[in-house]
N, C-alpha and C positions, 0 to 999 in steps of 0.2 A: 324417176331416177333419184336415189337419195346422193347429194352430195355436202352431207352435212359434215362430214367428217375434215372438210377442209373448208376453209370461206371460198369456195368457188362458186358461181353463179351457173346457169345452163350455156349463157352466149358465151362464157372463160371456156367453157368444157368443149361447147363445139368450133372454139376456136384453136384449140390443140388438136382435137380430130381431124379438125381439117389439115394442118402442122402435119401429123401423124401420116394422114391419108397423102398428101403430096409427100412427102420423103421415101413414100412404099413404090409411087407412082414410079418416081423420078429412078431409084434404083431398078425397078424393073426394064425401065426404058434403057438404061443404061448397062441392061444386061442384053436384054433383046437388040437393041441399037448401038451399039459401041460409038460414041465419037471423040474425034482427033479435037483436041483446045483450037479456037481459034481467036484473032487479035480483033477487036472492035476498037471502042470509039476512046476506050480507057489504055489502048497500045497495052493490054497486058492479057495472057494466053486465059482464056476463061473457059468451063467446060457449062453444061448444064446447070450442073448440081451447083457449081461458082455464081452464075447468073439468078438462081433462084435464090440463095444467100442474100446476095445484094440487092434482089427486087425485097425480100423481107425486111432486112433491115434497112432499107429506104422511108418503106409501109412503115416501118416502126414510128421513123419521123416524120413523117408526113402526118400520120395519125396523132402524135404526142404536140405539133403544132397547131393542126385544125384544133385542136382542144382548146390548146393554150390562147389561139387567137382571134378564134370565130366562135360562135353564136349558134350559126348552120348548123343542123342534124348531121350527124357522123357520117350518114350517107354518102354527101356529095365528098370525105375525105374518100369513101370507098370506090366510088367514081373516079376519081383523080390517082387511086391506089393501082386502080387496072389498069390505066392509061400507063402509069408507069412503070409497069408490068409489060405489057407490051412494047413498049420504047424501051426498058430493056435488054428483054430476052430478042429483041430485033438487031438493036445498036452494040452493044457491049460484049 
């Protein structure tokens, strides 16, 4: 796969297809599965697509901190990415 045309690496590129791949998911569910918002742990009406936002940009920090403040392979931030993925899309 040439990606020379921009400074993207492979793990940049499969990390938007996956972006890509969940946003196609998420719309399909919400075409086949219609849901009504409902109020979690934040008291504010959230849908699917709202909870998946806020598990990302959580990720985001979660991620930009293990950098900043541990030593640890990125791994275990991805470990703690899913946990909070699931607390979540369960709580909020």
């Amino acid at each position: 796969m040439n990606l020379n045309w921009m400074a993207w690496t492979q793990p940049t590129a499969i990390f938007f297809l996956v972006i890509a791949c969940l946003l196609l998911i998420f719309t399909a569910l919400a075409i086949r599965y219609p849901e009504t918002p409902r109020r979690g742990i934040l008291t504010i009406e959230t849908t699917r697509g709202d909870r998946l936002f806020i598990t990302l940009l959580g990720s985001a920090f979660i991620n930009a901190g293990w950098l900043a403040l541990s030593g640890l392979p990125q791994w275990w931030a991805l470990g703690i990415c899913a946990l909070y993925a699931i607390a979540v899309f369960r709580w909020v």
